[in-house]
C-alpha positions in Angstrom: 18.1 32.1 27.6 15.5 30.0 25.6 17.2 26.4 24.8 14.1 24.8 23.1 14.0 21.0 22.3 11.9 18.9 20.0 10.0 16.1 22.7 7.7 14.7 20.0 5.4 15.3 17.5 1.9 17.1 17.2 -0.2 14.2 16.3 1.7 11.4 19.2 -0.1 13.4 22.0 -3.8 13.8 20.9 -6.2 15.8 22.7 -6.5 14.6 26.5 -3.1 12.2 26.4 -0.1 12.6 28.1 3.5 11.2 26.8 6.5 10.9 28.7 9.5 12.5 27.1 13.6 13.1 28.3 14.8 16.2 27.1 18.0 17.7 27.6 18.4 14.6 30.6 15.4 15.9 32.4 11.9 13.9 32.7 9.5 15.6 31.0 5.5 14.8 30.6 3.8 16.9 27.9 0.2 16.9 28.0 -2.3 17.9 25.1 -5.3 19.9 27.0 -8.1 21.4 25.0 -5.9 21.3 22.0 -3.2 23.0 24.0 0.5 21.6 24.6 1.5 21.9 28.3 4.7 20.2 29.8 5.5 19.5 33.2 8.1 17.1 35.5 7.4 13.7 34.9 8.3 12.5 38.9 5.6 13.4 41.6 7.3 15.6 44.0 6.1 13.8 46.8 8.3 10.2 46.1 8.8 10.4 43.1 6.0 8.3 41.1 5.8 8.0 37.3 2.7 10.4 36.7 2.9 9.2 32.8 1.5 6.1 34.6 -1.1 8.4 36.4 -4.8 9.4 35.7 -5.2 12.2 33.6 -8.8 13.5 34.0 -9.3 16.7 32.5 -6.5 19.3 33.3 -5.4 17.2 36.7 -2.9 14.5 36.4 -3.4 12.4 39.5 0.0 10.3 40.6 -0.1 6.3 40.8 1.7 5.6 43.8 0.2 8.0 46.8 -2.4 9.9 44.8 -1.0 13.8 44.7 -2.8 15.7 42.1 -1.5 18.5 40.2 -2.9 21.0 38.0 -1.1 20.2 34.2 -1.4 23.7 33.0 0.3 25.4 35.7 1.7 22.6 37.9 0.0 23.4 41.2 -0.1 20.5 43.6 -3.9 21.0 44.0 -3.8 17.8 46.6 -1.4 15.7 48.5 -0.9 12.6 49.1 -3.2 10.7 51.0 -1.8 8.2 53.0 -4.4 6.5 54.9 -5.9 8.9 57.3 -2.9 11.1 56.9 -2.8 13.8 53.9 1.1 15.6 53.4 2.0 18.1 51.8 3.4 17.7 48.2 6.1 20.7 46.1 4.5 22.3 42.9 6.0 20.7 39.7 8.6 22.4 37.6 6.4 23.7 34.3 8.3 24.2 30.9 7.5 26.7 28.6 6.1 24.8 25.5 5.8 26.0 21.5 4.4 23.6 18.5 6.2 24.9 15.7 5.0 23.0 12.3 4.9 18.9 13.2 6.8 19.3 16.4 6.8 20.0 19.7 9.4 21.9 21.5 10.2 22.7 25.8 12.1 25.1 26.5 14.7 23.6 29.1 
């Protein structure tokens, strides 16, 4: 079942930004890469960091509290955190399906 909501519009997220949205309760981040909308979960799944407050550098958003980096356009954990010497483990992040339909931007939660 497809329950699509409007998060924003086309021209807040320009090419290479990120924007932290709630939609239907959940924490959303919906990127813009290469022109492209992509949403994922806002909270590292590590400890739950803000990655709107993270580095976005290409297609990897990188988290601001420990450093787990995840792939925006499928929400692979491509690293974990890094801890000192110590690197853990760190969950995937839920993707949303995402559709621009005229001005707006819609995730399907």
């Amino acid at each position: 079942m497809s329950n699509f909501v409007e998060v924003a519009k086309v021209d807040e997220i320009p090419a290479g930004k990120m924007k932290p949205c709630i939609a239907e309760g959940k924490e959303v981040l919906v990127i813009n890469y290469d022109g492209k909308f992509y949403a994922i979960g806002r909270r590292c799944t590590h400890r739950g960091g803000d990655l709107s407050q993270g580095k976005l550098e290409g297609k990897v958003v990188t988290c601001p509290v420990h450093g787990s980096k995840f792939d925006v356009t499928t929400g692979t954990c491509i690293s974990g955190p890094k801890i000192g010497p110590i690197k853990l483990k760190t969950a995937n992040e839920t993707t949303y399906e995402v559709k621009s339909e005229g001005k707006s931007i819609k995730v399907n939660i």
